[in-house]
Every structure is written in structure tokens, then in C-alpha cells.
C-alpha positions, 0 to 999 in steps of 0.5 A, a space after each residue: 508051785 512045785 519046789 525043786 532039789 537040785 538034780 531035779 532043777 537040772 533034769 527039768 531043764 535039760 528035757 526043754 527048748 527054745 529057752 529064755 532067760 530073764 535077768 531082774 529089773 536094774 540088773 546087777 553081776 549076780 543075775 547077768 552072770 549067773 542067766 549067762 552061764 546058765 544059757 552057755 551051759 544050756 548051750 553046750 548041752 544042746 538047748 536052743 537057750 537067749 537071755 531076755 534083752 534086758 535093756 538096763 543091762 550095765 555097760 560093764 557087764 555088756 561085754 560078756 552078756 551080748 553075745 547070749 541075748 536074743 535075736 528079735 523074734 525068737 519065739 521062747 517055749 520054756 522061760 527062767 527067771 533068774 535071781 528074781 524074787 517077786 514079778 515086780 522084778 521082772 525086766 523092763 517090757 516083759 511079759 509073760 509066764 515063768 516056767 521055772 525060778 532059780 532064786 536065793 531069796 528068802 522073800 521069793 513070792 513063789 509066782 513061778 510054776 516050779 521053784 528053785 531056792 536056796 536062801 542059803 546061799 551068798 548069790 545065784 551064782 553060788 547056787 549056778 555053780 552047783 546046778 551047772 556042775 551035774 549037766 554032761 560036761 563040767 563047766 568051762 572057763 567062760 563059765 567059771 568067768 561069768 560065776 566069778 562075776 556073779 559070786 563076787 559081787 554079790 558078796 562084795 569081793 567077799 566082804 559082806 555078812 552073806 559070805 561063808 566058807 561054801 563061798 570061798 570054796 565055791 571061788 576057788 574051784 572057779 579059779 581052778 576052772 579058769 575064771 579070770 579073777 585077775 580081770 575080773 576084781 580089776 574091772 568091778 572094785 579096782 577101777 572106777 570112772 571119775 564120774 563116780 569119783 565126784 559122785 562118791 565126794 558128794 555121797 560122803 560128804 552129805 551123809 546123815 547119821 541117826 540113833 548116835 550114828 548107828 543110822 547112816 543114811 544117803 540122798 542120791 538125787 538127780 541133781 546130783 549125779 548130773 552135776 557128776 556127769 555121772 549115769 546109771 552105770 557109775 552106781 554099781 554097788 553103789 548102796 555099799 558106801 553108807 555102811 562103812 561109817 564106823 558105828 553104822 549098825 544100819 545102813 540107808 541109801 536113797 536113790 532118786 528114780 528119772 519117774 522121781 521116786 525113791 529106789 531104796 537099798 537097806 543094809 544092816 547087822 544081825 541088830 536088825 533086819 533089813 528085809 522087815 523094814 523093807 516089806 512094810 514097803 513092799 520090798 524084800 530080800 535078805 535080813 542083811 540086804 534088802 531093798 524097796 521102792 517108793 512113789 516120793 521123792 527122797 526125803 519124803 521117803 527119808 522120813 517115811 524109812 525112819 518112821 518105820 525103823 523106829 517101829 521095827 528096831 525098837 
């Protein structure tokens, strides 16, 4: 594996072609816009490049993901990983070798031939922004778009513990090259369906605290968002809403797959970290973000996840 800076990351792809471009399992903004401004820029200076058809893509981000996935049987030569940590990651029926990761994750495996990391950075598209930015031609407007998308929500509209003034500045140099915030802030934090609504009712009034309510923890079952009408779609940043109980210092939301097991996002203060609960599972991620998976339904998992914290926050 051969770790990479930036000007070699950006020479490195512009001696390819025939490019493809992976976006992570379920994805979210960061790896959809990131991956579609990564392949626009590819585009613009020459390259053959297609997003990976992600089936899980949500329906808010298909708009702008469509038109850079792949015809069927196009054949790839060079293969990128974006936003993607480990191989358990990778999207629904892919399979194949990784030619080059661009990631932010400190628990990055490292499985791809060559690395890009910078686990300093909010979200891929903080890290995008700058890779895009020493090819030929300055981003353009769409771009700028697709990295607004990517900052912002991985951020939360630049509320979460991962934002920093590198982040605000990044923004606004993508409002200066003509990224729609405006529609943008609209679509993904402004407006939400009714579905969503009811689901959100049910998620606050069923919360669970711990540890004198520095634990907040969420059970989101099937049962739960049939009755909401609600999809897959309805849950972006769903993991959010368990930590703005006043006193939460860690934050559990526990998701029940269609398979019946458990997804399991954890956020958490500088107190604790999330990643470390998290990798006793398998997982990982950030000390503040994290996630995992679990083979039981929700509340089988609800205990396991407590049993550990209390091992890990003492």
C-alpha cells in the first residue's frame, strides 16, 4: 500500500482511464458528491470516468448522481474508492480490486494499492475540493454544488464537533464558485417529508437515557417506520436526533435492517470515543462519529452496546 500527498493523488489519476468510482454502502452527501465531482472533474480534463451504480443511492441525491453512473457494460481499468474505510463498506454487488482510496477516516484498513488520507478533515469533500483544485481547469459551478453537498452534510450544516475554520473557509470559496447554498440547505435540513415527521414523533418520544441521561439511546425498528410510511429515504442523518438531549454527552441510534439485524450509529463528546466502542464491534470511523453492524435485532444489540461502554467509559 502506498500512502499518497496531494499533488501525487492528482498525478496519479490524471495518467488513468476508463475510471470507476465507488460510493460506500448506504451512501450519504459526503461520498455521492464528493465521487460526483471527482468524475465531473475527471471529465473535464479528458478521462473516460462513471460512478459505480450504487443501487442504495437516496432519491435526494439521484438527481445530481445520474447522469455520472455507468452505462452497463462499461468495462473499468482504474478503480476509486471514495469515502470508504474498510471493504465491508463497499456498495451492494461490487467486487473487484481498488486501485486508489481518497478517505478521511482514521480507521481506514488501508486494503486499497494506494492511499489517500486525511483524517483531519470534516468529509471527503473537504479533502475533494483541494485534490480538484490542482487539476488544469479550476472547479466549476456544478462542482462547487456537488462539494457544498458533501461538506455540508457531513458536517451537519456545520454544527458537528468535526467542523473547523479550514471548513467554513472551504464553503465559502464554493459559494464564491457558484455552489447553490440556497437549494442546497433547502433540500437536505430545511424540508423533510411527513413520513419523516411522524418518524421523528416516535424517535423522541421512545428515547431512553443512561448514566443520569449522559446516555441517549434510540430503537428504530421496522415496525416503526411501516407504521410512518416511512423508507429508507426518510432517515438521512437520521443518527443526529438522539444527541440533542440536553446532558447527552453520548449518543446511541439503533437501526433495524430489512435482514433484522442492527446498523448502529454512535456519537459522542471528546468524554468518550465512539470509534473504540465501535471496533469491539468491528466498526469504526471517527472519535466523535462512528458506526457498526450487528447480527441481532435492536434490543439484543441495545444491550451488547451498554455492556461495552460501560468497559470503555469507565
Amino acid at each position: 500500500m502506498n500512502k499518497l500527498n496531494y499533488r501525487e493523488c492528482v498525478q496519479l489519476l490524471l495518467k488513468q482511464d476508463d475510471i470507476l468510482i465507488l460510493s460506500h454502502k448506504n451512501p450519504d452527501g459526503d461520498t455521492v458528491g464528493s465521487s460526483c465531482a471527482l468524475c465531473s472533474a475527471l471529465r473535464r480534463a479528458g478521462k473516460n470516468a462513471y460512478l459505480y451504480n450504487n443501487r442504495q443511492i437516496p432519491e435526494k441525491l439521484m438527481p445530481y448522481a445520474e447522469k455520472f453512473i455507468s452505462p452497463e457494460g462499461f468495462q473499468a481499468k482504474y478503480t476509486v474508492a471514495v469515502d470508504i474505510a474498510t471493504p465491508q463498506l463497499f456498495p451492494v454487488d461490487f467486487e473487484g480490486a481498488v486501485q486508489l482510496c481518497i478517505d478521511h477516516h482514521p480507521t481506514n484498513s488501508c486494503y486499497a494499492e494506494n492511499l489517500f488520507l486525511k483524517d483531519d478533515r470534516s468529509s471527503c469533500g473537504e479533502i475533494m475540493f483541494e485534490l480538484i483544485k490542482l487539476m488544469p481547469d479550476k472547479p466549476t459551478a456544478e462542482e462547487a454544488t456537488l462539494l457544498y453537498i458533501a461538506l455540508s452534510t457531513d458536517t451537519g450544516c456545520f454544527q458537528y464537533g468535526n467542523t473547523t475554520a479550514r471548513s467554513f473557509s472551504a464553503a465559502s470559496e464554493l459559494l464564491r464558485l457558484g455552489a447553490d447554498n440556497h437549494k442546497i440547505n433547502l433540500e437536505f435540513f430545511r424540508k423533510v417529508s411527513a413520513a419523516r415527521i411522524r418518524l421523528e414523533g416516535m424517535i423522541y418520544s421512545g428515547m431512553e437515557f443512561y448514566r443520569e441521561g449522559k446516555i441517549s439511546l434510540v430503537c428504530i425498528t421496522r415496525e416503526m417506520m411501516e407504521r410512518c410510511g416511512a423508507t429508507e429515504d426518510d432517515c438521512d442523518d437520521i443518527a443526529g436526533l438522539a444527541g440533542r438531549a440536553e446532558g447527552s454527552l453520548l449518543s446511541i441510534t439503533i437501526k433495524e435492517t430489512e435482514q433484522g439485524g442492527s446498523k448502529v450509529s454512535v456519537r459522542s463528546s471528546p468524554a468518550v470515543s465512539a470509534s473504540d466502542i465501535c471496533a469491539v464491534f468491528g466498526g469504526g470511523g471517527h472519535n466523535m462519529a462512528a458506526g457498526c453492524s450487528l447480527d441481532c435485532q435492536p434490543e439484543r444489540a441495545k444491550e451488547m452496546l451498554l455492556n461495552v461502554i460501560d468497559e470503555v467509559w469507565k
